[in-house]
SEFIZA-3560 file (N, C-alpha, C; in Angstrom, 3 decimals):
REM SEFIZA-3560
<numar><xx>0.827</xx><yy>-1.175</yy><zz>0.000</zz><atom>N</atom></numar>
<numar><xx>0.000</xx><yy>0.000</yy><zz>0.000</zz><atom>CA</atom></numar>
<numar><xx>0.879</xx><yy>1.250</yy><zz>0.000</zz><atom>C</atom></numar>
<numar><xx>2.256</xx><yy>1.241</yy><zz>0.914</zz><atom>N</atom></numar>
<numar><xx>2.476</xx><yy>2.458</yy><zz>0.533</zz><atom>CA</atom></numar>
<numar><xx>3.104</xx><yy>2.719</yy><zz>-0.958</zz><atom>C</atom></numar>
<numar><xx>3.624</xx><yy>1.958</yy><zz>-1.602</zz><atom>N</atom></numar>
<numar><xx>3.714</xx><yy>2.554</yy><zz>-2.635</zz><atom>CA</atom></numar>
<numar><xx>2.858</xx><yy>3.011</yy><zz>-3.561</zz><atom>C</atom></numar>
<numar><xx>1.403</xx><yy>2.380</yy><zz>-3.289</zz><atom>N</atom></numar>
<numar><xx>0.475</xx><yy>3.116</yy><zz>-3.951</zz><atom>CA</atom></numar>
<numar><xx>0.005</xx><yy>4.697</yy><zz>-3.280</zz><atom>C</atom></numar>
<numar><xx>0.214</xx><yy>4.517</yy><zz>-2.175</zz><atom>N</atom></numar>
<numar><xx>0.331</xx><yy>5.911</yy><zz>-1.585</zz><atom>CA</atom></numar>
<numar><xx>1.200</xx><yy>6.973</yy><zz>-2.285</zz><atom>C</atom></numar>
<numar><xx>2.478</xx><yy>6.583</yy><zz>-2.191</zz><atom>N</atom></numar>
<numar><xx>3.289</xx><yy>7.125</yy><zz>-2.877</zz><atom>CA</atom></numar>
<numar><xx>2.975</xx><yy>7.422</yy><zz>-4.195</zz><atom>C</atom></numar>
<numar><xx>2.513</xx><yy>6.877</yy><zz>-5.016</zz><atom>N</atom></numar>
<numar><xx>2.403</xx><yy>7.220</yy><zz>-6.517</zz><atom>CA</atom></numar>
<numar><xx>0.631</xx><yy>7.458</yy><zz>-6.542</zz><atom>C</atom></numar>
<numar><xx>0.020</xx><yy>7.677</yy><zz>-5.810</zz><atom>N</atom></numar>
<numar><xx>-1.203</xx><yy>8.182</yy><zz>-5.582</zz><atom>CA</atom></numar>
<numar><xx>-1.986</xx><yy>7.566</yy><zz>-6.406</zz><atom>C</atom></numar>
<numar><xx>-2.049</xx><yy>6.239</yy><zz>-5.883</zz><atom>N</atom></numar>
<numar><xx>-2.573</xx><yy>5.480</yy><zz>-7.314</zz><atom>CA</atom></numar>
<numar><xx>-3.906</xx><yy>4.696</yy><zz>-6.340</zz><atom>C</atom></numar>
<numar><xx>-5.074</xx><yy>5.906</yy><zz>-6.465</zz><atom>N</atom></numar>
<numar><xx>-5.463</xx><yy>5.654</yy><zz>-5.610</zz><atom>CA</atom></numar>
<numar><xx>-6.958</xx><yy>4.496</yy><zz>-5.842</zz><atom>C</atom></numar>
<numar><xx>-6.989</xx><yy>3.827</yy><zz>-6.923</zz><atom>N</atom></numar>
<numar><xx>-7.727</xx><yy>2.564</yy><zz>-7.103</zz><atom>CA</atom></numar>
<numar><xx>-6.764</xx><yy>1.595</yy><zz>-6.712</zz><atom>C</atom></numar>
<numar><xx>-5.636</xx><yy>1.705</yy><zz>-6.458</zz><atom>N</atom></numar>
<numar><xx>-5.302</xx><yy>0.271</yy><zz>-6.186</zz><atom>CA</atom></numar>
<numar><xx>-5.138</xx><yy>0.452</yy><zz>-4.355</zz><atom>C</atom></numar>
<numar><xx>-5.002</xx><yy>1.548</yy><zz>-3.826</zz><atom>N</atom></numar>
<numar><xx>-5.162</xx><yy>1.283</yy><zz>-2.503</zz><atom>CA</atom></numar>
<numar><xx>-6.580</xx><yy>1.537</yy><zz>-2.442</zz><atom>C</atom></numar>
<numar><xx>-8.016</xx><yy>1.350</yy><zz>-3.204</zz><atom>N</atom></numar>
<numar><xx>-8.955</xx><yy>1.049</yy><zz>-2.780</zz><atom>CA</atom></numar>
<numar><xx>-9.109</xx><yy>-0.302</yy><zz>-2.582</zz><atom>C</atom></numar>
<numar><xx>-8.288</xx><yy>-1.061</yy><zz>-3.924</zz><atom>N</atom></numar>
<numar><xx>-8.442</xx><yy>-2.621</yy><zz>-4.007</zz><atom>CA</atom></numar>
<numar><xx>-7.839</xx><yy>-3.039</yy><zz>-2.994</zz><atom>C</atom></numar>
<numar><xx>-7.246</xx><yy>-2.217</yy><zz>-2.702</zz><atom>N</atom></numar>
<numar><xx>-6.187</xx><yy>-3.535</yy><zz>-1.199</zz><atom>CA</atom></numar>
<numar><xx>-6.712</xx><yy>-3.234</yy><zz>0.315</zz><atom>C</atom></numar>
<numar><xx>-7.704</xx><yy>-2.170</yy><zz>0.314</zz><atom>N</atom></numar>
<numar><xx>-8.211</xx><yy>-1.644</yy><zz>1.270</zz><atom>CA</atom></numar>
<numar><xx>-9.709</xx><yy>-2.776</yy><zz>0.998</zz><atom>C</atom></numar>
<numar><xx>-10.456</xx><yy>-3.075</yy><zz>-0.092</zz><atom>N</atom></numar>
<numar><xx>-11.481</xx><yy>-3.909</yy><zz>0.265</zz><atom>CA</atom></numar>
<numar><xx>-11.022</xx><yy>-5.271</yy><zz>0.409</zz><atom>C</atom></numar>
<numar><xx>-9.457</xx><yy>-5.559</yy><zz>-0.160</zz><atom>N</atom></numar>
<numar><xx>-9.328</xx><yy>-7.098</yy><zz>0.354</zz><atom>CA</atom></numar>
<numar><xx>-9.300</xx><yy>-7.196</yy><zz>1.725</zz><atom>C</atom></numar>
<numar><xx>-8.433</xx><yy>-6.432</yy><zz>2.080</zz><atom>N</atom></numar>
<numar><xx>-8.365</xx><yy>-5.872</yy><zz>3.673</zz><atom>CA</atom></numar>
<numar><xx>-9.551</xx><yy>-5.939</yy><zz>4.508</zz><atom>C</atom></numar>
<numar><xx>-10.542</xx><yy>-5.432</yy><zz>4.007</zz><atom>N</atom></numar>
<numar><xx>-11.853</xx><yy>-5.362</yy><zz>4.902</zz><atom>CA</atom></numar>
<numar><xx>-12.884</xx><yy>-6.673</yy><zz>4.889</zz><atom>C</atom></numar>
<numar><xx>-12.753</xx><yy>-7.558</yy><zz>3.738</zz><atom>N</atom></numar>
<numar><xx>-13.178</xx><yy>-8.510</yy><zz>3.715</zz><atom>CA</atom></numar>
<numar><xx>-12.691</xx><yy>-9.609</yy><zz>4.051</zz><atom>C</atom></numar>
<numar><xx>-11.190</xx><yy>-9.553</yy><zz>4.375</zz><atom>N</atom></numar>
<numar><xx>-10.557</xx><yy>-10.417</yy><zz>5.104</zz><atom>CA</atom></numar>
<numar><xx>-11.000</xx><yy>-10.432</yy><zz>6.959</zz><atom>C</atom></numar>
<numar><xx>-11.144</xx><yy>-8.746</yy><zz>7.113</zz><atom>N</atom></numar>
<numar><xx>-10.775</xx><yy>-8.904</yy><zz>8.286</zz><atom>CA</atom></numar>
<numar><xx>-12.144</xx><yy>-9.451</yy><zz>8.805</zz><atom>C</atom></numar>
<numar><xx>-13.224</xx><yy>-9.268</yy><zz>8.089</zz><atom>N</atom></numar>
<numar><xx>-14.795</xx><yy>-9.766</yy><zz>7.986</zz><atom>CA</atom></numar>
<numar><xx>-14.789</xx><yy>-11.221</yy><zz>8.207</zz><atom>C</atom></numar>
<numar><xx>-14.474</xx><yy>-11.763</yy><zz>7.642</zz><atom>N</atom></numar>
<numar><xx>-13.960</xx><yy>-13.570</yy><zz>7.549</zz><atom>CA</atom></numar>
<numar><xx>-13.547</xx><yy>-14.049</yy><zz>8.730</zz><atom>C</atom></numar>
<numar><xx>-12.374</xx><yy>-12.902</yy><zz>9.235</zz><atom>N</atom></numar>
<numar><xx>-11.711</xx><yy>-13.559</yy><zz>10.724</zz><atom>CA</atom></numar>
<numar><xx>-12.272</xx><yy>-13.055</yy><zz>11.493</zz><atom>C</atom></numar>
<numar><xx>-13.424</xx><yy>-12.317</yy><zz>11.585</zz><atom>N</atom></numar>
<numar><xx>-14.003</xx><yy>-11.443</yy><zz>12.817</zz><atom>CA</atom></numar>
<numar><xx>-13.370</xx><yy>-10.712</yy><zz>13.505</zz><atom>C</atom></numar>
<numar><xx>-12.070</xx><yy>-9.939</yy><zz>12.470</zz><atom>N</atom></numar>
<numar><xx>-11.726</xx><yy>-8.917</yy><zz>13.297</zz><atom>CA</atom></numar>
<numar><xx>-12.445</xx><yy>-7.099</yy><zz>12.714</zz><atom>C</atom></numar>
<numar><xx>-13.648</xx><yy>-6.650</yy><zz>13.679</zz><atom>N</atom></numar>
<numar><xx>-14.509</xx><yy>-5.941</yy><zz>13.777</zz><atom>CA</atom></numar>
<numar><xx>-13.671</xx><yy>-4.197</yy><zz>13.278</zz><atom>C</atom></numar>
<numar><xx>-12.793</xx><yy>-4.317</yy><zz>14.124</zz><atom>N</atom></numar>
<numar><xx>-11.893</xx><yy>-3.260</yy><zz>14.040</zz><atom>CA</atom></numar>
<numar><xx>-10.722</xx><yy>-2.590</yy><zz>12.985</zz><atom>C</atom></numar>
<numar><xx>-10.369</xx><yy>-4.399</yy><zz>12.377</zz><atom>N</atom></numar>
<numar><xx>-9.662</xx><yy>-4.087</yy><zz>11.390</zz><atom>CA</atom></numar>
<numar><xx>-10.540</xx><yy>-3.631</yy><zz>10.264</zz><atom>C</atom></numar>
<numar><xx>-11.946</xx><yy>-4.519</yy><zz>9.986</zz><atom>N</atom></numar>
<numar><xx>-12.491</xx><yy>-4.193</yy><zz>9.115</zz><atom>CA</atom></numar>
<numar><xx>-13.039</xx><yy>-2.505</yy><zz>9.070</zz><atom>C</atom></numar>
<numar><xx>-13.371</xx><yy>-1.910</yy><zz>10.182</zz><atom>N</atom></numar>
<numar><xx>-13.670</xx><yy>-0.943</yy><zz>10.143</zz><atom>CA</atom></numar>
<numar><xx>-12.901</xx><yy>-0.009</yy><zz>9.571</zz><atom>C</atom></numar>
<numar><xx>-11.926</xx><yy>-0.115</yy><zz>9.854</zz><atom>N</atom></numar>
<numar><xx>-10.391</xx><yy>0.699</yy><zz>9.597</zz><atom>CA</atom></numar>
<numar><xx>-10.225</xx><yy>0.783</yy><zz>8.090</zz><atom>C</atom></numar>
<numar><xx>-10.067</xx><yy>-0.777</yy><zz>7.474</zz><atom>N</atom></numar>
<numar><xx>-10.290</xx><yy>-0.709</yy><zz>5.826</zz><atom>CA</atom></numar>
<numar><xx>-11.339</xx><yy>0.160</yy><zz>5.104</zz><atom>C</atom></numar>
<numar><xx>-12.229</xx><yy>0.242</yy><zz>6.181</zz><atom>N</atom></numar>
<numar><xx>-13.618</xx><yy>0.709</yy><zz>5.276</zz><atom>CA</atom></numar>
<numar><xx>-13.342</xx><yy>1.875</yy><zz>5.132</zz><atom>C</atom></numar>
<numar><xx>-12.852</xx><yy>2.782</yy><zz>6.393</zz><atom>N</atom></numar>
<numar><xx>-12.347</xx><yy>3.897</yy><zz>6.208</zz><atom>CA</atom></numar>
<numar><xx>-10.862</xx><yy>4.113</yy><zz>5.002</zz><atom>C</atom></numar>
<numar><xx>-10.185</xx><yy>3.762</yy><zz>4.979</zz><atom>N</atom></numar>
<numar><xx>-8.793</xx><yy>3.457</yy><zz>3.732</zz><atom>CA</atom></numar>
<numar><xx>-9.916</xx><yy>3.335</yy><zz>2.303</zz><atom>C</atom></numar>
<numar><xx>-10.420</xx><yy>2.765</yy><zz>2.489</zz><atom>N</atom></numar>
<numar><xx>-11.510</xx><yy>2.134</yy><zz>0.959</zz><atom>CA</atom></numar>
<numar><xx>-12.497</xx><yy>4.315</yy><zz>0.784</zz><atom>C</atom></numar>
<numar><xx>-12.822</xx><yy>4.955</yy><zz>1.459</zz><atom>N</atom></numar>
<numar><xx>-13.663</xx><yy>5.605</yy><zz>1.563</zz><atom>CA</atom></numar>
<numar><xx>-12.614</xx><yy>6.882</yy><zz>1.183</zz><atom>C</atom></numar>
<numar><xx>-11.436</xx><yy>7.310</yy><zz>2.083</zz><atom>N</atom></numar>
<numar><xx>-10.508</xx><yy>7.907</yy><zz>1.763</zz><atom>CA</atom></numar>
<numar><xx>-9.520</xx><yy>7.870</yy><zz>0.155</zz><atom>C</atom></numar>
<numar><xx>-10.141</xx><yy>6.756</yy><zz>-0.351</zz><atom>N</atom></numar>
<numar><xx>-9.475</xx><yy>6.343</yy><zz>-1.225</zz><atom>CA</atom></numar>
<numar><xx>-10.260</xx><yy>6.514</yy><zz>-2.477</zz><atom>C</atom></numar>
<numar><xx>-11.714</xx><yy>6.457</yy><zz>-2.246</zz><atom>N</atom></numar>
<numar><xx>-12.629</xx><yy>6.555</yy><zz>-3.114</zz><atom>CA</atom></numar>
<numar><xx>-12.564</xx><yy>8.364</yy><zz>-3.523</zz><atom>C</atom></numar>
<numar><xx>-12.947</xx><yy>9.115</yy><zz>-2.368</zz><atom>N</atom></numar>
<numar><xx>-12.595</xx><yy>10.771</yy><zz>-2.043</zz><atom>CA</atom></numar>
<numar><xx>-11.465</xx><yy>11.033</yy><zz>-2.581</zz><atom>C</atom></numar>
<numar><xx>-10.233</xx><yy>10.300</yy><zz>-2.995</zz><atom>N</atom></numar>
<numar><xx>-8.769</xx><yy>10.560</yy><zz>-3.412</zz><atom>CA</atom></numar>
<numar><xx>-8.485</xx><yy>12.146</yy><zz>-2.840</zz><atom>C</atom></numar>
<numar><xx>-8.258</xx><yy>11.453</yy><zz>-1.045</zz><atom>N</atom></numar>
<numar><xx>-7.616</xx><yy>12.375</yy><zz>-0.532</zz><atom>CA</atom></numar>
<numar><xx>-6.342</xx><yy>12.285</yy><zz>0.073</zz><atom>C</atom></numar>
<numar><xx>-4.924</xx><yy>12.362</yy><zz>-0.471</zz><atom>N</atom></numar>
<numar><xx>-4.306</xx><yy>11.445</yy><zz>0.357</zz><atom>CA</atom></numar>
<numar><xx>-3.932</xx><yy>11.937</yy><zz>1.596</zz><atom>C</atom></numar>
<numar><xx>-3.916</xx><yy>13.354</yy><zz>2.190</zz><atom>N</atom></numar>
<numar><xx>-3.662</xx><yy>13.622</yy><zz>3.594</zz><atom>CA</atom></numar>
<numar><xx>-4.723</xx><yy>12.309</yy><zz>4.288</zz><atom>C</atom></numar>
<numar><xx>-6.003</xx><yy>12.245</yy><zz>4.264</zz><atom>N</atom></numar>
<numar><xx>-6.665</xx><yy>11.423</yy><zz>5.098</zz><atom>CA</atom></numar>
<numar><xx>-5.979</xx><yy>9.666</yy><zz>4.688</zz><atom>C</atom></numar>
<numar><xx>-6.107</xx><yy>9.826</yy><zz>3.612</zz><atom>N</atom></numar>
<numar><xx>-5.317</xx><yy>7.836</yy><zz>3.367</zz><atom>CA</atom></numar>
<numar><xx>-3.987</xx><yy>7.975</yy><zz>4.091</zz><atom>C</atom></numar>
<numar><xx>-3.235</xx><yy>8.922</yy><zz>4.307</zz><atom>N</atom></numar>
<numar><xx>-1.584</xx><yy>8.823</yy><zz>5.491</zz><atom>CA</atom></numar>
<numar><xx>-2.175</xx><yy>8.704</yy><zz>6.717</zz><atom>C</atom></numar>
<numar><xx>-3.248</xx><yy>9.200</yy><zz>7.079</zz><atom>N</atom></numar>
<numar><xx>-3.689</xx><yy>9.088</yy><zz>8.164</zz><atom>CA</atom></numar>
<numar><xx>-4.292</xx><yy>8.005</yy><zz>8.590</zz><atom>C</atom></numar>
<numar><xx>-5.340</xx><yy>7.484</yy><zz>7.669</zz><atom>N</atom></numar>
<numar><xx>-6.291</xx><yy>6.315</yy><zz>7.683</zz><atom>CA</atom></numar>
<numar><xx>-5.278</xx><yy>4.760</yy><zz>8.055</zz><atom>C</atom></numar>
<numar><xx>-4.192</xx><yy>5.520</yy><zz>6.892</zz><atom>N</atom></numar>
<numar><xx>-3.700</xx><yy>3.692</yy><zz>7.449</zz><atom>CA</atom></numar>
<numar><xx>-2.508</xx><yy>3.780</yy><zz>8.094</zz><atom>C</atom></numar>
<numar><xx>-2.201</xx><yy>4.671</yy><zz>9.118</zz><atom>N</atom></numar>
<numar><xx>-1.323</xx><yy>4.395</yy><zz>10.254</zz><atom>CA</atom></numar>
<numar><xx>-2.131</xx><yy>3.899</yy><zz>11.125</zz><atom>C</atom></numar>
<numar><xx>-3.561</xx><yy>4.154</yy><zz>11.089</zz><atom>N</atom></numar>
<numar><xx>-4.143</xx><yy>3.298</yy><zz>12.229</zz><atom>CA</atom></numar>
<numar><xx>-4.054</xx><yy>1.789</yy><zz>12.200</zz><atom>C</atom></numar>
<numar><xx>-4.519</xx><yy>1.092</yy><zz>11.282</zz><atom>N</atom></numar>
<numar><xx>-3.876</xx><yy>-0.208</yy><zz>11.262</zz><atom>CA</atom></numar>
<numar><xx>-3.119</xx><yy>-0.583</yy><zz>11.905</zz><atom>C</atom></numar>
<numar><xx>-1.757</xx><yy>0.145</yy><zz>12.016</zz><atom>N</atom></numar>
<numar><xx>-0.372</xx><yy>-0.437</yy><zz>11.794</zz><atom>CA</atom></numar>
<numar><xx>-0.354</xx><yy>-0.280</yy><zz>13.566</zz><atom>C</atom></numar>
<numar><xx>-0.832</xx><yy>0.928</yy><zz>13.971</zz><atom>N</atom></numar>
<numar><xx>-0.971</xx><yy>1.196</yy><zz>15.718</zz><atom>CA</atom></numar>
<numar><xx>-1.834</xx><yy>-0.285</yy><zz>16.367</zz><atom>C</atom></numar>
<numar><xx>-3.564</xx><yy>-0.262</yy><zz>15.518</zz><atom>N</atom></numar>
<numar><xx>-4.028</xx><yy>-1.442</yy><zz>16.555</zz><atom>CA</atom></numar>
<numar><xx>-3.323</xx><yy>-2.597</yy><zz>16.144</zz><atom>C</atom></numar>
<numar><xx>-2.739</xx><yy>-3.004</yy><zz>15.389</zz><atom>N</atom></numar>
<numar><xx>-2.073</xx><yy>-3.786</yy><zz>15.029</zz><atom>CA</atom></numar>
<numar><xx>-1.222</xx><yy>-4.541</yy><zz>16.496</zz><atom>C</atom></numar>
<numar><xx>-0.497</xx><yy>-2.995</yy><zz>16.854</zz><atom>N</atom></numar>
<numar><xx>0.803</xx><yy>-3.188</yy><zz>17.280</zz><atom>CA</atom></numar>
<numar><xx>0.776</xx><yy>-2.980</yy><zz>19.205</zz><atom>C</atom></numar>
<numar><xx>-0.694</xx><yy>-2.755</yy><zz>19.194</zz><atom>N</atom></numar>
<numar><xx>-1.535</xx><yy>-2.772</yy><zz>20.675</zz><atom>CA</atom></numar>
<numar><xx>-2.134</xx><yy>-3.856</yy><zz>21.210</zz><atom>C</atom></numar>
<numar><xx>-2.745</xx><yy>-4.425</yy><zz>19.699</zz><atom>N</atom></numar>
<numar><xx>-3.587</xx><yy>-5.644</yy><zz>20.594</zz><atom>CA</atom></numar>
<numar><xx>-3.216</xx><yy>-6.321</yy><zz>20.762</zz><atom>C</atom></numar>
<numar><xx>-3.847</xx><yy>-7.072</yy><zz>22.122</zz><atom>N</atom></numar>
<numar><xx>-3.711</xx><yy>-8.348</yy><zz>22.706</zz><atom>CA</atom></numar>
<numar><xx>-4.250</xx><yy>-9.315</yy><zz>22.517</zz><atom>C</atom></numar>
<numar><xx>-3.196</xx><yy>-10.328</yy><zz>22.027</zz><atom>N</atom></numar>
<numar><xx>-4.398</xx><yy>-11.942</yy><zz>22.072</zz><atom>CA</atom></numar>
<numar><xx>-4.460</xx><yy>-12.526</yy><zz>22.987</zz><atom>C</atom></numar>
<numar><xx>-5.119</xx><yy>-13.236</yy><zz>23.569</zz><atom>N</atom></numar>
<numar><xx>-5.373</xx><yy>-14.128</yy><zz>24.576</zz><atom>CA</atom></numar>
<numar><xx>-5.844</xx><yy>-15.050</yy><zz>24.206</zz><atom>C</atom></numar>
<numar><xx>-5.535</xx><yy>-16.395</yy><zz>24.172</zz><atom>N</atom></numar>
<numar><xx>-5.628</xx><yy>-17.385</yy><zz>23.579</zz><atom>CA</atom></numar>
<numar><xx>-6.365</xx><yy>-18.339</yy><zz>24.921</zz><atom>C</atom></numar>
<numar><xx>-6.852</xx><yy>-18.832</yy><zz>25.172</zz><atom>N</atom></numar>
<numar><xx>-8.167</xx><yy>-19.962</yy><zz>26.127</zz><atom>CA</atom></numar>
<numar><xx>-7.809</xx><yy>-21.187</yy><zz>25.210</zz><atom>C</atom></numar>
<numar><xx>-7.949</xx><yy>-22.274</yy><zz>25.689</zz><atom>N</atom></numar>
<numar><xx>-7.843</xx><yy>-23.292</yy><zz>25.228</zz><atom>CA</atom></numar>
<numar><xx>-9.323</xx><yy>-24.112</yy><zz>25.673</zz><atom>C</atom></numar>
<numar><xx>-10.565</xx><yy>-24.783</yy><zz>24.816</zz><atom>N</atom></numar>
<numar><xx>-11.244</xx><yy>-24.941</yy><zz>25.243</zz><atom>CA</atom></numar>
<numar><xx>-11.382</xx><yy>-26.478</yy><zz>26.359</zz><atom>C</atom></numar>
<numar><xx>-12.128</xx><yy>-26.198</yy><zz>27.257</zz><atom>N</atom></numar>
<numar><xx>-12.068</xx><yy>-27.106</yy><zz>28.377</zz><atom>CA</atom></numar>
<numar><xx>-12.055</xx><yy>-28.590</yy><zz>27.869</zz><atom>C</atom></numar>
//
């Protein structure tokens, strides 16, 4: 993605922003998907101050969350 950032090529960070969101849909992660939707929306608007912004969030919850793994009884 960032190089599509970089070259402001901004249908293909829509495309990688809806694989993104439909992935994260699949694994039930609620948050990531949200996040794509926003990257996909910023991307549609071809704004890129908001797409630099949009997808450092990713990379933050990314780098916050916690798994906790349970093993079932």
């Amino acid at each position: 993605m960032a190089k599509a950032q970089d070259g402001d090529d901004f249908e293909r960070i829509r495309m990688i922003a809806r694989r993104l969101k439909a992935n994260a849909r699949d694994y039930g992660f609620e948050q990531v998907r949200q996040l794509a939707s926003l990257i996909e929306h910023c991307a549609r608007v071809e704004d890129p101050g908001a797409i630099r912004e949009a997808t450092d969030a990713p990379g933050q919850y990314v780098t916050h969350v916690q798994v906790i793994y349970r093993r079932p009884p």
